[in-house]
Backbone as XML, in Angstrom:
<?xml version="1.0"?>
<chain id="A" units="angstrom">
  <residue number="1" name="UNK">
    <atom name="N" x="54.438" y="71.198" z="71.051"/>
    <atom name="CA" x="54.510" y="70.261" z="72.179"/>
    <atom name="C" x="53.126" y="69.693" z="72.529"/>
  </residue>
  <residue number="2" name="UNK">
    <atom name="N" x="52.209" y="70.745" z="72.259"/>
    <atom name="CA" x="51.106" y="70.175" z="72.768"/>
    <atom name="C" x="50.113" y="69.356" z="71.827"/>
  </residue>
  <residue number="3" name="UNK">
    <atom name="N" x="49.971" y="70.399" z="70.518"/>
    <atom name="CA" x="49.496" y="69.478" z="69.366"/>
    <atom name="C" x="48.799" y="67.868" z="69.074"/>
  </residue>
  <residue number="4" name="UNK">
    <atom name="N" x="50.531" y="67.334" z="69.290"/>
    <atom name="CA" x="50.123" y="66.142" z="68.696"/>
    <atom name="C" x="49.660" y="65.128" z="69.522"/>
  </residue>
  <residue number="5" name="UNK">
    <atom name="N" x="49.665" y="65.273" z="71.001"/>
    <atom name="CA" x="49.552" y="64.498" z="72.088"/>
    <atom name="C" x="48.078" y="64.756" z="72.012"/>
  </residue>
  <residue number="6" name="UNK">
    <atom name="N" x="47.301" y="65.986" z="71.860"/>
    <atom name="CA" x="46.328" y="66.299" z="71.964"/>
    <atom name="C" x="45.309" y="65.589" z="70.919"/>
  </residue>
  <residue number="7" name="UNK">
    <atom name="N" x="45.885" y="65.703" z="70.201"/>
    <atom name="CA" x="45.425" y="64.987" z="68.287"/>
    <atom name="C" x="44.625" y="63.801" z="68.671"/>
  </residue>
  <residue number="8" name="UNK">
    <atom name="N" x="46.092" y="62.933" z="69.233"/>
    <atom name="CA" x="46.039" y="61.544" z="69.374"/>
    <atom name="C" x="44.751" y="61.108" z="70.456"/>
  </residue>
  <residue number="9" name="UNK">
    <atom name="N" x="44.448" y="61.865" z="71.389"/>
    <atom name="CA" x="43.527" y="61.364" z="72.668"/>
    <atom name="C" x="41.917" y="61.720" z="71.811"/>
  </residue>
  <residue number="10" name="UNK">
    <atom name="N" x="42.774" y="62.988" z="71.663"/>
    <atom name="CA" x="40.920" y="63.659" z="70.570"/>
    <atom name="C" x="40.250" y="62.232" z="69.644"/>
  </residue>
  <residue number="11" name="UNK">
    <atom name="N" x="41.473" y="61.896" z="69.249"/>
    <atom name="CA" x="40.694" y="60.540" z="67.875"/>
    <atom name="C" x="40.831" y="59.183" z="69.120"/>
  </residue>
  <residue number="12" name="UNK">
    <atom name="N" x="40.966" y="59.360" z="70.165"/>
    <atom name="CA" x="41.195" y="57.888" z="70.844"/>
    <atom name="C" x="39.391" y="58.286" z="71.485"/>
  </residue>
  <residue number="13" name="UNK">
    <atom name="N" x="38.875" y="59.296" z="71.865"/>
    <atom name="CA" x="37.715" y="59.897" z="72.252"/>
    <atom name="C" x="36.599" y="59.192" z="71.383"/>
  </residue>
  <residue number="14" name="UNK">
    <atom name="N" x="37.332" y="59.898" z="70.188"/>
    <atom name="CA" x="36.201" y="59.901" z="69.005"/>
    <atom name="C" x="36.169" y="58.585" z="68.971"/>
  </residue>
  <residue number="15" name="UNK">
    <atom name="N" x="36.805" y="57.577" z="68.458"/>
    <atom name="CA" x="36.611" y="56.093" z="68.569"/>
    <atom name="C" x="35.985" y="55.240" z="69.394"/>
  </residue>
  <residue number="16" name="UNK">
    <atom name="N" x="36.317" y="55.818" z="70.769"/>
    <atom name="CA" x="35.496" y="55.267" z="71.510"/>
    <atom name="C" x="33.734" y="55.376" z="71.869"/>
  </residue>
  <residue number="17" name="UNK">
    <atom name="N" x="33.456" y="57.004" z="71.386"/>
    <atom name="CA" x="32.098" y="57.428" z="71.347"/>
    <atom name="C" x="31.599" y="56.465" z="70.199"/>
  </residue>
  <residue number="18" name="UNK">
    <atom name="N" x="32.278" y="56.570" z="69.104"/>
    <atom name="CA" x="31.483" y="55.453" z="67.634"/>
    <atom name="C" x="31.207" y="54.293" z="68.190"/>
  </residue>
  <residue number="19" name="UNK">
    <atom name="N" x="32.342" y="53.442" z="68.924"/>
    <atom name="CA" x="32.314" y="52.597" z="69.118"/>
    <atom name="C" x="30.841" y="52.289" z="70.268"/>
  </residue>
  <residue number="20" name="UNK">
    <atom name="N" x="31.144" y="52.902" z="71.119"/>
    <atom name="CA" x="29.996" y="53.195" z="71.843"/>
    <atom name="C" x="28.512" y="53.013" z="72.035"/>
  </residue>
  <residue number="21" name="UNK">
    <atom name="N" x="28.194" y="54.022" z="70.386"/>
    <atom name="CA" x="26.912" y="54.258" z="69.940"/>
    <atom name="C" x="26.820" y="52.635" z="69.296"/>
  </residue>
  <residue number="22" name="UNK">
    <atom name="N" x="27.584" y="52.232" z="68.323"/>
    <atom name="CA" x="27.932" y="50.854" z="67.652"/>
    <atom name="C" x="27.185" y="50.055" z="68.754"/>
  </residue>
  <residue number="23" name="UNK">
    <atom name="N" x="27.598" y="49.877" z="69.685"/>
    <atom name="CA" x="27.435" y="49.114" z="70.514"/>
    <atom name="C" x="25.532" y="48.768" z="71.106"/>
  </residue>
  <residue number="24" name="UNK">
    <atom name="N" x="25.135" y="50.343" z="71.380"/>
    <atom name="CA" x="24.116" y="50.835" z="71.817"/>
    <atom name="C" x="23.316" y="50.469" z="71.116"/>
  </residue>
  <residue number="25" name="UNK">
    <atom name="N" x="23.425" y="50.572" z="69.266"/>
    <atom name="CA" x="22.290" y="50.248" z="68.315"/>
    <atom name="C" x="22.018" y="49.075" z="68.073"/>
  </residue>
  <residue number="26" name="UNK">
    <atom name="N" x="22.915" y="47.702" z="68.715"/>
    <atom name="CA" x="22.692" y="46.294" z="68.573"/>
    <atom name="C" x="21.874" y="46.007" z="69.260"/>
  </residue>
</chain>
């Protein structure tokens, strides 16, 4: 139950930190 809900936010996190830094180094 808890798993996959968890999965999904963990990589919505991670994307947004890359994206983030991406952002920061321009």
């Amino acid at each position: 139950m808890f798993g996959n809900g968890a999965k999904l936010d963990a990589q919505k996190k991670d994307i947004g930190r890359k994206a983030f830094i991406i952002i920061l180094k321009r």
